[in-house]
C-alpha angles and dihedrals in degrees: 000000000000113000117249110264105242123238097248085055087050085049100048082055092236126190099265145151101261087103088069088063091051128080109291100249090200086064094098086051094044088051101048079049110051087046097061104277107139100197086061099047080054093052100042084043087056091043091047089050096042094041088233105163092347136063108270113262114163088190088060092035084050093050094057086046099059088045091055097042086049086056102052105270106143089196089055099047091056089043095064083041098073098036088072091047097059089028094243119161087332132068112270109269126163097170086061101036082055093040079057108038092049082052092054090041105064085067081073097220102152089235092067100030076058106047091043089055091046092060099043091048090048099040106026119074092182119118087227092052097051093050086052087063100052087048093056092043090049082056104047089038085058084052094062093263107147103197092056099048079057100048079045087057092043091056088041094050082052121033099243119144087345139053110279107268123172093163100055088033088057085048096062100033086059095060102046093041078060091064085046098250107163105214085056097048096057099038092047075046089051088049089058102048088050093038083233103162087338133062112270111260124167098191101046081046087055082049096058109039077047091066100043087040092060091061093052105264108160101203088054089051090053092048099047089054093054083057095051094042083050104030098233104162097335132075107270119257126164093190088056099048089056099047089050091047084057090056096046097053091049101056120108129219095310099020094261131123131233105238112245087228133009126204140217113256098192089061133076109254104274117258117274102171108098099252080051099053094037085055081038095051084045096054093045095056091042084063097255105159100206096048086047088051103045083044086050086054104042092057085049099047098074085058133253099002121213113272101272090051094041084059092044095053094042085059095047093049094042091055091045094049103043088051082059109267105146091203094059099050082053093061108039085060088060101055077043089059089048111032098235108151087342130065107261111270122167097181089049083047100051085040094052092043084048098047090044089052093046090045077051111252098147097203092065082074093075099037084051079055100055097025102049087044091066087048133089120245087247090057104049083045083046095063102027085067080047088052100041085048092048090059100040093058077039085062096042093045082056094047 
């Protein structure tokens, strides 16, 4: 049984589960749903797949969306679609995500031209189909999407879909690497290193995978340690290049890393002076949430803490977690995704950081980004049914 949130959590205003014991304010959007309004269906279908307001489902997201696109909606067809595509609440299926997203596509917004190009290019080896995407790029680049105007660059650099073209592929990665995209940065950076549609230039090339490098891009870590291993345009240093190949190598999905603890903003820094921690400790052992979580923080922050401490920390934060603090929840799935003072679990991780965004904590958003993005289809659908399941027996322990 969840333990009883203390006073002084009620009066620090914490993220916890006394909203499942009030009226569902989704009830009025539910209703105008589930009786045929497809401007509702659209809206419950985003929630679902956001987790705004409910725990975050994508097979009950996908189920709105298929109302709604039966319905007419354009934004939900290409939605579902690509659910299928990535398997997400929905079986994989790339003959129905393209069915859809050619549906949402013929309305011409640049999103779904996009996304529809993205899937043909990725899952389509046919000369025709390739040509299709870079169709469909060439014409949301032309609509101000900036993503596109890079993957057009991409087929253009290298004769894929479309005639070879450097010139006309440095020309739009230009454009988008001056908006600071980073894909853009560190190919217009490669086209400078080969002299490919530009003159071949190794310094501006260092400018540019610096810049990308700065903000994390792996790929730009790992070029701008082949120019200092080979000193193209920058002074030689072995000890550099290395440093920048481990980087490199380190980086996610988009060169960013999870953080090893993550506050709460809305609360003052936790004591470290030793009257503080020994009240701390106190409050912690007397079941108070917020002392468990910000216990629980101080002992990560430092980074990856020795076993007995990993453990420790793991406790504090389950407590915590499983009495409503959303923080808490946060950080417990990420000593799940990493083992520390918990066996790895990946599933236990994604249902923890679902169940912390839909009991509000705002940071969980950008740890769902990067974490999801290392886990299979099965997995995220895996602990979202976990997490739909947690705050189901939550509601039923209030009531």
């Amino acid at each position: 049984m969840r333990a009883a949130v203390s006073a002084l959590a009620i009066a620090l205003a914490l993220s916890t589960l006394p909203a499942q014991a009030q009226t569902d304010p989704l009830a009025a959007m539910r209703t105008a749903a589930e009786t045929g309004d497809m401007a509702a269906q659209l809206a419950l279908a985003e929630r679902f797949e956001s987790g705004d307001g409910v725990v975050q489902n994508f097979a009950r997201a996908a189920h709105w969306y298929g109302l709604a696109a039966e319905a007419g909606s354009l934004q939900a067809a290409n939605r579902l679609g690509r659910l299928h595509h990535a398997g997400l609440g929905v079986p994989r299926d790339i003959p129905r995500a393209v069915a859809l997203l050619e549906r949402a596509a013929k309305g011409g917004a640049a999103e779904h031209l996009y996304d529809l190009a993205l899937v043909l290019e990725t899952t389509r080896t046919d000369d025709a189909s390739l040509a299709r995407a870079a169709e469909l790029y060439r014409r949301a680049a032309q609509a101000g999407h900036t993503d596109a105007a890079v993957s057009l660059a991409v087929l253009l650099q290298n004769g894929t879909g479309v005639a070879q073209d450097f010139e006309e592929a440095a020309q739009l990665y230009r454009q988008a690497a001056d908006q600071g995209h980073l894909r853009a940065l560190n190919n217009l950076g490669l086209l400078y290193v080969r002299g490919n549609g530009v003159a071949q230039d190794y310094e501006q090339a260092a400018a540019l995978f610096r810049a990308a490098a700065d903000q994390g891009l792996p790929q730009a870590l790992t070029n701008l340690g082949v120019l200092y291993e080979n000193g193209f345009g920058v002074p030689q240093s072995d000890d550099l290049a290395a440093l920048y190949y481990r980087r490199g190598g380190q980086g996610g999905t988009d060169g960013a890393q999870p953080p090893h603890a993550i506050y709460d903003p809305r609360l003052a820094p936790p004591p470290t002076d030793e009257a503080g921690l020994k009240a701390l400790d106190r409050a912690a052992r007397g079941g108070d949430p917020v002392a468990e979580f910000q216990l629980a923080y101080l002992i990560l922050q430092q980074g990856t803490p020795d076993p007995r401490n990993a453990i420790r920390a793991a406790s504090l934060l389950r407590r915590a977690a499983e009495a409503g603090h959303a923080p808490a929840m946060a950080n417990l799935a990420m000593l799940y995704f990493r083992g520390t003072g918990v066996p790895q679990d990946y599933v236990m991780g994604q249902m923890w950081l679902v169940l912390a965004g839909s009991s509000g904590f705002d940071g969980a958003t950008g740890l769902n980004a990067q974490w999801s993005a290392r886990m299979t289809a099965d997995q995220v659908n895996e602990a979202q049914k976990r997490a739909e399941a947690k705050w189901s027996d939550w509601r039923d322990a209030e009531n």
